[in-house]
C-alpha positions as CSV (number, residue, x, y, z in Angstrom):
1,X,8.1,151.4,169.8
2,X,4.7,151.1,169.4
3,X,3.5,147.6,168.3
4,X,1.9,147.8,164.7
5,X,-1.4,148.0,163.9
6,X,-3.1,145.2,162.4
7,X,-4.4,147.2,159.6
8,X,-1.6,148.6,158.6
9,X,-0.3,144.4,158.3
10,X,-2.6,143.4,156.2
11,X,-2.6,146.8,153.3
12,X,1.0,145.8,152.9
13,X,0.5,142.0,152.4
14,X,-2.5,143.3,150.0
15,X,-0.3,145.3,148.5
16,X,2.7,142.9,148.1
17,X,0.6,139.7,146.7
18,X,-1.0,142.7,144.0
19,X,2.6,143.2,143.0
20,X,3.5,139.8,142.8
21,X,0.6,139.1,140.6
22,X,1.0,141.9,138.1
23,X,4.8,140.6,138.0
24,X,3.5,136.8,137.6
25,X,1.2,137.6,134.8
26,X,3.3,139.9,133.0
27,X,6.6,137.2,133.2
28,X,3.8,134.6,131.8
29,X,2.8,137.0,129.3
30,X,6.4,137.3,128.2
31,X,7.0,133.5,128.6
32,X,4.3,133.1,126.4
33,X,5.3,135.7,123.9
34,X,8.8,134.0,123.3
35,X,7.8,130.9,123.4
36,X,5.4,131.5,120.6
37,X,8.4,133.2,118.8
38,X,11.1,130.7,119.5
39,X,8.4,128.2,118.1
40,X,7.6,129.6,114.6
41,X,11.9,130.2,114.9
42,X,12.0,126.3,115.3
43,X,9.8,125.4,113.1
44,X,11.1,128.2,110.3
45,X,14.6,126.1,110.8
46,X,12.9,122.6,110.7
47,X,11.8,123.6,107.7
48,X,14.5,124.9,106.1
49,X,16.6,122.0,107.0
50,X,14.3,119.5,105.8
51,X,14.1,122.0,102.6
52,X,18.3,122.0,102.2
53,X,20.3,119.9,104.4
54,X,19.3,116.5,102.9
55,X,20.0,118.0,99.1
56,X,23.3,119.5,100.0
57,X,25.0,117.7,103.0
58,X,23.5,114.8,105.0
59,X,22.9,115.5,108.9
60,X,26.0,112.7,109.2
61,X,28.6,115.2,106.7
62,X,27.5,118.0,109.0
63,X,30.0,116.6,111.6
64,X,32.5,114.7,109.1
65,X,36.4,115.3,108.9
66,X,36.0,117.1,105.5
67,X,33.5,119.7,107.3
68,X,35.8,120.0,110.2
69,X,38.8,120.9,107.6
70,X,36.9,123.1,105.7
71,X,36.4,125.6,108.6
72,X,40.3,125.2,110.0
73,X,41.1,125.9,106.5
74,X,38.6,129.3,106.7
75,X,39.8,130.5,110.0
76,X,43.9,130.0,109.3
77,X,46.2,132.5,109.4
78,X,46.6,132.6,105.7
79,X,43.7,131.6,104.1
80,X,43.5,130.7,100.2
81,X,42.8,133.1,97.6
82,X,39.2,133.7,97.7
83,X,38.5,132.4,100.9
84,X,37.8,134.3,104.0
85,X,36.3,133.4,107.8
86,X,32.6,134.6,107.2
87,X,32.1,132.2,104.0
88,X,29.8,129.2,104.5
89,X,31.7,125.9,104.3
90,X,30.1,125.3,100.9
91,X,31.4,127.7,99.7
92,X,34.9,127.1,100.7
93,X,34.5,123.9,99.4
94,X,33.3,125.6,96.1
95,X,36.5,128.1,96.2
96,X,38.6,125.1,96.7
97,X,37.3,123.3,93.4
98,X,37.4,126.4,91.6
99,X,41.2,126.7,92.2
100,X,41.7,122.8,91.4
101,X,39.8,122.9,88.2
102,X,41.8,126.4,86.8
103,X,45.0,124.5,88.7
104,X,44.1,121.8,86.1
105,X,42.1,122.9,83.0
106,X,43.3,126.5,83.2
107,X,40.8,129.9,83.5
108,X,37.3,128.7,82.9
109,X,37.7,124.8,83.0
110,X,35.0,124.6,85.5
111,X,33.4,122.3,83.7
112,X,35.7,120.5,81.3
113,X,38.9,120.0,84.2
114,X,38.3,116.2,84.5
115,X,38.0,115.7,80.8
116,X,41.4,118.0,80.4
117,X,43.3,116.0,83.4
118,X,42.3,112.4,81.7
119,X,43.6,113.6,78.4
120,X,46.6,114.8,79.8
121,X,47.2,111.3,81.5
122,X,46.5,109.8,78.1
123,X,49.1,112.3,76.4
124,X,51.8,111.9,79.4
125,X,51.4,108.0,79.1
126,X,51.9,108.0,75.1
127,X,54.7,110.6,75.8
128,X,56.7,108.3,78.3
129,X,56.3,105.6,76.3
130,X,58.8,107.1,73.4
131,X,61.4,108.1,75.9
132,X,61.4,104.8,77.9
133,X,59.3,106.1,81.1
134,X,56.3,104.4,82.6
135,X,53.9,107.2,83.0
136,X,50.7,105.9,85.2
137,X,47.3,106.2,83.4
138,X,45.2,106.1,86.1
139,X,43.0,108.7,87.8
140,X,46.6,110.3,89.4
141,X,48.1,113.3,87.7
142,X,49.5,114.5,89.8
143,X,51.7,111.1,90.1
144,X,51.9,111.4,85.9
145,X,53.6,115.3,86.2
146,X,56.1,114.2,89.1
147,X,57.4,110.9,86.9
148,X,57.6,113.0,83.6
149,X,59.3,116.0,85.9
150,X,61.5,113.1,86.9
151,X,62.2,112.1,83.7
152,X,62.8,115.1,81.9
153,X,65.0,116.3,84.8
154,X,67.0,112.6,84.2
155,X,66.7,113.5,80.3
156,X,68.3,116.8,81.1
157,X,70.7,115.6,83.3
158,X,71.9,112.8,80.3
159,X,71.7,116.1,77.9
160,X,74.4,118.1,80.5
161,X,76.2,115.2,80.7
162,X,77.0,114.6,77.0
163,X,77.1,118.0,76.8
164,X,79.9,118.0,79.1
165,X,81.6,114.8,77.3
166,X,81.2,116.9,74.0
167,X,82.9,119.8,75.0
168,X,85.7,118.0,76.2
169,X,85.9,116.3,73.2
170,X,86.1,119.4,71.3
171,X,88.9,121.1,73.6
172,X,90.7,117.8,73.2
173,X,90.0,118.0,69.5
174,X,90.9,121.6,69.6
175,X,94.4,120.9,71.6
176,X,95.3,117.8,69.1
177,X,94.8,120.3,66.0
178,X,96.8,122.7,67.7
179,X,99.7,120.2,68.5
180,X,99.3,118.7,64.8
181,X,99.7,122.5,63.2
182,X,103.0,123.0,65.6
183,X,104.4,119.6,63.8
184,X,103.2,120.6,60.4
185,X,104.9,123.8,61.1
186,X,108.2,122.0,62.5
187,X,108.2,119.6,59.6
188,X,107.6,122.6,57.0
189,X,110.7,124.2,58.2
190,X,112.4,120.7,58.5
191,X,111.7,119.9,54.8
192,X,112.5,123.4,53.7
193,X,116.4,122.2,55.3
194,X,116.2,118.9,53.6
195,X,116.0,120.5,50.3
196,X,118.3,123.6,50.9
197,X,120.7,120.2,51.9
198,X,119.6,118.1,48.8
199,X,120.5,121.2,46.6
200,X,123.8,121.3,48.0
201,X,124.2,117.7,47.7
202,X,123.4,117.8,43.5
203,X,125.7,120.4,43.2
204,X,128.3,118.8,45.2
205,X,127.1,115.4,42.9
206,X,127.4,117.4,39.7
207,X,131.2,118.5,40.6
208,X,132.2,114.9,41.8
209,X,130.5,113.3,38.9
210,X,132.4,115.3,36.7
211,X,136.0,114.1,38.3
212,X,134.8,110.9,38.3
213,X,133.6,110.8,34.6
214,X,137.6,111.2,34.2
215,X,138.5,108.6,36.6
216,X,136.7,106.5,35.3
217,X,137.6,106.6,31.5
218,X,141.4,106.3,33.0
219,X,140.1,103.1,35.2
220,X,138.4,101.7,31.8
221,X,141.6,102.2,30.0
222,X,143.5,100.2,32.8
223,X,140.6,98.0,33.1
224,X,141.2,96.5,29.5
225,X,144.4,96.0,30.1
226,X,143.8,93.8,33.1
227,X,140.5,92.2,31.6
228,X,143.7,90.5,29.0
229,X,146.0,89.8,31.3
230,X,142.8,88.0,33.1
231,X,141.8,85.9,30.1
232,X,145.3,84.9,29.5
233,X,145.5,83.8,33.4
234,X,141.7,82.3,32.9
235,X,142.8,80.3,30.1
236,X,145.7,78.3,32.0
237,X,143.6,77.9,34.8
238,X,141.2,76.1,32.6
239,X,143.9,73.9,31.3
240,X,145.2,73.0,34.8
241,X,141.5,72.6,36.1
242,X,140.7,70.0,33.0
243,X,144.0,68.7,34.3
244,X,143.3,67.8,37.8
245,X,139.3,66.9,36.8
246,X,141.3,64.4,35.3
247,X,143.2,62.8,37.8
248,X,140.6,63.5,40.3
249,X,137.8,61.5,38.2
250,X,140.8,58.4,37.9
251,X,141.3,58.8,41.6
252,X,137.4,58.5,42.3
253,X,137.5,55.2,40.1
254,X,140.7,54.1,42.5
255,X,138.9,54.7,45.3
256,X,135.9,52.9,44.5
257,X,137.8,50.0,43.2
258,X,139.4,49.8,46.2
259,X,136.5,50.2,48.1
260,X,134.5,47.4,46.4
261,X,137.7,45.3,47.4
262,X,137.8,46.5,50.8
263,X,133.8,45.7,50.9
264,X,134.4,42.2,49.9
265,X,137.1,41.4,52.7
266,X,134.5,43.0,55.4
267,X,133.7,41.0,58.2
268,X,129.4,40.2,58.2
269,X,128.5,41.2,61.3
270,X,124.9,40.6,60.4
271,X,125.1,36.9,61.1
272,X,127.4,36.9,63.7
273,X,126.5,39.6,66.1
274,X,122.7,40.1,65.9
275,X,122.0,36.5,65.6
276,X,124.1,35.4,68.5
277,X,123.0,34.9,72.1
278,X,124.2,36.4,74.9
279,X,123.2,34.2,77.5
280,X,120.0,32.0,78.5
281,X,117.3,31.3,80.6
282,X,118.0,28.9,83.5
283,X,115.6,29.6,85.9
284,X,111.7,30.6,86.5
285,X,110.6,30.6,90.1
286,X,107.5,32.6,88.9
287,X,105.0,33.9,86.3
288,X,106.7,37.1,86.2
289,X,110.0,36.3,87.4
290,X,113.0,34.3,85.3
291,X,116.6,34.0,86.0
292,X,120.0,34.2,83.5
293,X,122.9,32.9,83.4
294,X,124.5,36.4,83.4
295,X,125.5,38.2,86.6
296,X,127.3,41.2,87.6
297,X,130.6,39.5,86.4
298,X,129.3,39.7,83.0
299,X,129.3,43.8,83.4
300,X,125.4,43.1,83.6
301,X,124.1,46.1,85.6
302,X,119.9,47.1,86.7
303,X,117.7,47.8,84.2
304,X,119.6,46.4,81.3
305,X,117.1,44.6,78.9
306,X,116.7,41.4,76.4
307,X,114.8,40.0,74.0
308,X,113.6,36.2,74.6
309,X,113.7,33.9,72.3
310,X,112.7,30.0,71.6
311,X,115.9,27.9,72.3
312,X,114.9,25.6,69.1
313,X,113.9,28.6,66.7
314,X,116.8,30.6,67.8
315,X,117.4,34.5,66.7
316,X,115.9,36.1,63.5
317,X,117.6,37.9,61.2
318,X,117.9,41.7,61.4
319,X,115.4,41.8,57.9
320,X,115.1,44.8,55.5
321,X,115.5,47.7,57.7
322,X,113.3,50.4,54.9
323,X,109.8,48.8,56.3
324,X,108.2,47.5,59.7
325,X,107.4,43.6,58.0
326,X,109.0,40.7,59.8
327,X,110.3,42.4,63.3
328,X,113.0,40.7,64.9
329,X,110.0,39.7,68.0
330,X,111.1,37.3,70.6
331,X,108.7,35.6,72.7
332,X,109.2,37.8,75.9
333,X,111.0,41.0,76.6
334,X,112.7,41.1,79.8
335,X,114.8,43.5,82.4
336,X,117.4,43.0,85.1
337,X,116.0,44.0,88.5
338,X,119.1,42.1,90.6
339,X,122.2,41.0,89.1
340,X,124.2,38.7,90.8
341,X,127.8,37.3,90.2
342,X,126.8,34.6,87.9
343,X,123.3,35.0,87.5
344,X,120.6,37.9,87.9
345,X,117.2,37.8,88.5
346,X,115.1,39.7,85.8
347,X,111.2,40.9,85.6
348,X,109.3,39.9,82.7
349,X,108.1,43.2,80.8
350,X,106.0,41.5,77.9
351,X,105.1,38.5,76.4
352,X,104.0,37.3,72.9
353,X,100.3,36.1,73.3
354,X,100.3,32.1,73.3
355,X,104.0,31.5,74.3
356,X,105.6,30.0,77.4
357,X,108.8,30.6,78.7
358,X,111.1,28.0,79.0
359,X,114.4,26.8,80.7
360,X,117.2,27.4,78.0
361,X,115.1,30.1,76.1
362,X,117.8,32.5,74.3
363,X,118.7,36.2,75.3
364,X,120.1,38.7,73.3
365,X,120.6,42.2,73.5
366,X,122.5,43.8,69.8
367,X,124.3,46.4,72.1
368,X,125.4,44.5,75.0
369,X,128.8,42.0,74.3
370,X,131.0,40.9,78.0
371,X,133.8,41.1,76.0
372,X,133.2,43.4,72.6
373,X,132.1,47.4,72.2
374,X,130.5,48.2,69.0
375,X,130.3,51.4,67.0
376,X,127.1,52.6,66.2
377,X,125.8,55.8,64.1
378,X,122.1,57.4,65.1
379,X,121.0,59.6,62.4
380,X,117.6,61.3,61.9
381,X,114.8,61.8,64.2
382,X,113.0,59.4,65.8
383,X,109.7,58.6,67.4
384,X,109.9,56.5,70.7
385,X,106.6,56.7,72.3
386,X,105.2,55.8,68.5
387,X,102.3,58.7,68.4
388,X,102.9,59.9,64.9
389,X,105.5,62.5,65.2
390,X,109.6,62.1,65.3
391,X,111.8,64.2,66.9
392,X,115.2,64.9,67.3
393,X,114.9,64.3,71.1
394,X,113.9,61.1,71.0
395,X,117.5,60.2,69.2
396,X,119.0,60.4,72.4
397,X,117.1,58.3,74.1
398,X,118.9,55.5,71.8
399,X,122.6,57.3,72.3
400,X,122.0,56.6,76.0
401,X,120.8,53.1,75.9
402,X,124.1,52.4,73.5
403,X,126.3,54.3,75.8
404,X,124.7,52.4,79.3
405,X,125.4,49.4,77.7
406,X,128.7,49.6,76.5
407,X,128.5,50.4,73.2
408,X,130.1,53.0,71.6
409,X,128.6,56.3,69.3
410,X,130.4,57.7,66.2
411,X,130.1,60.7,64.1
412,X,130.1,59.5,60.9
413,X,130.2,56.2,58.6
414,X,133.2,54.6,58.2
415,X,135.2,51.3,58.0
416,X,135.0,50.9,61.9
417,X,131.5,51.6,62.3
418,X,129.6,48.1,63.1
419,X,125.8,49.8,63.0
420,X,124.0,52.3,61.6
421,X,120.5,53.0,63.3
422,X,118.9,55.6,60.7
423,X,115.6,57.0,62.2
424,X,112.4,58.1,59.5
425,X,113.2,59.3,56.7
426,X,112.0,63.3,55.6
427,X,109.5,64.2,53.5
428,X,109.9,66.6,51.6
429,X,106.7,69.4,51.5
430,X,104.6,69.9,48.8
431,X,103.9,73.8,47.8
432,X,102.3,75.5,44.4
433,X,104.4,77.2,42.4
434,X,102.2,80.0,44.2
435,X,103.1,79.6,47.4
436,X,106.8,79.0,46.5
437,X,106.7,82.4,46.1
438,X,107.0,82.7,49.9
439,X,109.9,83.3,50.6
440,X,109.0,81.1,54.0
441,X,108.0,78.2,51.9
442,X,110.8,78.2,49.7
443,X,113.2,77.6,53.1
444,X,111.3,75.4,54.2
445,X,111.7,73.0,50.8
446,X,115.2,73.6,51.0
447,X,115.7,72.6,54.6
448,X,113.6,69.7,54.0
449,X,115.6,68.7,50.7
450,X,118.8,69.2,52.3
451,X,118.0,66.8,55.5
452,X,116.7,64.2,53.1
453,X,119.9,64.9,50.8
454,X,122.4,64.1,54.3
455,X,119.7,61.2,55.4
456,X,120.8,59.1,51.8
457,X,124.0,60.4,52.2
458,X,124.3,58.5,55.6
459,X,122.5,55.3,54.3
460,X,124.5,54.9,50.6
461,X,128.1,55.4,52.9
462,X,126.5,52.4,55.0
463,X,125.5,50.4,52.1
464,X,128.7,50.5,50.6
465,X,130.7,49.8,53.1
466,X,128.1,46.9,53.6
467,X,127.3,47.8,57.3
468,X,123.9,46.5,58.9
469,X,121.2,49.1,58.8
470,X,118.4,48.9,61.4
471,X,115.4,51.2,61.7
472,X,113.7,51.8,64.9
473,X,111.4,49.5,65.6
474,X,114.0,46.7,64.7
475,X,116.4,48.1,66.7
476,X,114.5,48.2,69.9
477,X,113.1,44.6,69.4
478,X,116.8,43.7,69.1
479,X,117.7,45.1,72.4
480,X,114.2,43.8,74.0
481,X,113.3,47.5,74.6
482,X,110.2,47.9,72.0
483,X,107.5,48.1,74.4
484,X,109.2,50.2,77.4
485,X,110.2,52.6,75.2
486,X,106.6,53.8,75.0
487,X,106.8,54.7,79.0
């Protein structure tokens, strides 16, 4: 190959470095050309952001979570009505309050749709108020429209409710009337037997009447006849009845002759028996403590009790036994804890205030005798524990302690009985003529009346025969039992 020729070098460098500068100044020419266009573009923006962007959105809001919201909600899949991917944020914005204000205030409520949502508040709150909900009045409706949902769908759930509670009181209604015309029509048929049967009965009447009508003028006829032979009867009883009236009346006067006799020759056993000791103090080791000169020997057993009292003084008389003045009261009260052959050591159960037992001191007991049983008759009720109120229960509390120690309980009053213990007398009750009427009432008078007829009864028979009479309280103080019969 030839080498190249020096000339030929250089026109091609020439020629290159021409190319190159056409190429420079026509890429600075261009360079220049957009440059001067993207400048007027810049500035053209510049100023239309400074002219909108600070009235409309701030350069901060540009980038803001709302902003970014608004274009997810333009590009989903579904967008809202009136909204599609080639509208400006604004105006999704604009869309979206467009659909909240006819949401709210209805077709052209642009303007009024916070008024029309404050009022409605104001409406729902007055609203709940009358049916007992507590509608919120604050700046929330949609809050406001779910509690009245609420409470309408709770109103309408009480409506079903007593809707259903209604109906099934009118089935039940409806069942109850149907049972009740089944019975009215069972008892219409039943009534229309009972006076086919009532009709048969009057005619059946009517015939027996009629045979009886006969009968009985042939009964009256023998009737007469009878009614005479009865007077003539009558008439002889009467004279044998005047007769034995009579002789009864002079054996009544016989009888109380002899009885006022018999009265006379009775032993006193007032005297004798109640005022008579039956054994004495000879021993007190302590306060509490006292011994007696009866033991087991003496048929003196535990828990048999006497009344102490003063050796000099001796015993009182039984007094009037109708009231509660001058009690037979000793100066101690005392019970048997140990009985021994001769003696027995007793327990002191209560003391007068101001006395002293001494050595000697009398005993007595009206029941207990070592050698004698007594009769006694309890009658009427009685009131131990002394609260107010006697009762028949508390009689035989008294049979037992006559039984225990050895006396002896009768029926009735007669020549043999030695005491009569006669508890409190009845009352009788006091009723109006009014409530007499009851026929309650009237029983309870003659009950009363009748045990306060046998309670005089029981007391005349004693006084008769002259036998001593002791109430309660008397009694007890006799047998030195007043105070423990309270326990």
């Amino acid at each position: 190959m030839p080498p190249a020729s020096p000339q030929g070098s250089r026109t091609a460098l020439i020629t290159w470095a021409v190319v190159f500068a056409v190429l420079w100044v026509t890429a600075s020419i261009f360079a220049i050309y957009f440059y001067a266009q993207a400048s007027k573009q810049e500035d053209k923006y510049t100023t239309e952001i400074k002219k909108y962007v600070p009235d409309i959105v701030s350069d901060a809001d540009l980038n803001s979570e709302q902003v970014r919201h608004l274009k997810e909600i333009r590009t989903a899949e579904n967008p809202p009505p009136g909204v599609n991917p080639a509208m400006p944020v604004f105006q999704v914005a604009l869309a979206q309050r467009d659909q909240m204000a006819q949401l709210v205030a209805g077709a052209g409520g642009k303007e009024t749709a916070l008024q029309v949502a404050k009022d409605a508040l104001t409406a729902a709150s007055s609203a709940g108020e009358k049916v007992g909900l507590s509608v919120p009045t604050q700046d929330n409706l949609a809050l406001a429209v779910t509690t009245l949902s609420n409470g309408v769908l709770a109103q309408k759930k009480q409506a079903d409710d007593l809707k259903g509670q209604l109906d099934a009181a009118m089935k039940a209604n409806a069942a109850q009337q149907q049972q009740f015309d089944a019975q009215r029509t069972e008892m219409n048929k039943n009534l229309e037997a009972v006076r086919a049967e009532q009709q048969k009965v009057q005619q059946s009447f009517g015939q027996y009447q009629q045979t009886k009508d006969t009968s009985v003028a042939d009964a009256m006829k023998n009737m007469d006849v009878e009614r005479k032979n009865a007077a003539d009867a009558l008439n002889q009883l009467q004279v044998q009845n005047a007769q034995l009236t009579h002789d009864l009346a002079a054996a009544n006067h016989d009888k109380e002759v002899l009885q006022a006799k018999f009265a006379d020759k009775r032993i006193n056993t007032i005297d004798p028996i109640v005022r008579h000791p039956d054994g004495k103090i000879i021993r007190i080791p302590a306060k509490d403590v006292v011994y007696i000169d009866l033991g087991s020997n003496d048929s003196v057993t535990p828990g048999l009790t006497f009344e102490v009292y003063d050796k000099t003084e001796g015993i009182p008389q039984a007094g009037d036994a109708s009231s509660d003045d001058n009690l037979p009261k000793g100066k101690a009260s005392i019970e048997v804890i140990r009985p021994g052959q001769g003696s027995s050591e007793c327990r002191v159960t209560r003391q007068t205030p101001g006395t002293q037992l001494l050595e000697g001191d009398l005993i007595a007991n009206l029941v207990y005798d070592r050698n004698v049983r007594y009769n006694f008759v309890v009658y009427g009720e009685f009131d131990m524990d002394r609260n107010g109120v006697a009762t028949p229960g508390d009689a035989d509390v008294i049979k037992r302690l006559i039984t225990q120690w050895g006396g002896k309980l009768m029926d009735g009053v007669n020549v043999d009985t030695d005491f009569v213990i006669l508890g409190r007398e009845p009352v009788l009750p006091t009723f109006t003529k009014e409530e007499l009427q009851d026929p309650f009432n009237a029983k309870k008078l003659a009950d009363a009346q009748a045990a306060l007829d046998a309670f005089q009864q029981v007391r005349t028979a004693a006084q008769n025969l002259h036998i001593p009479i002791l109430n309660q309280n008397r009694f007890l103080y006799l047998i030195g039992y007043f105070d423990q019969a309270k326990r």
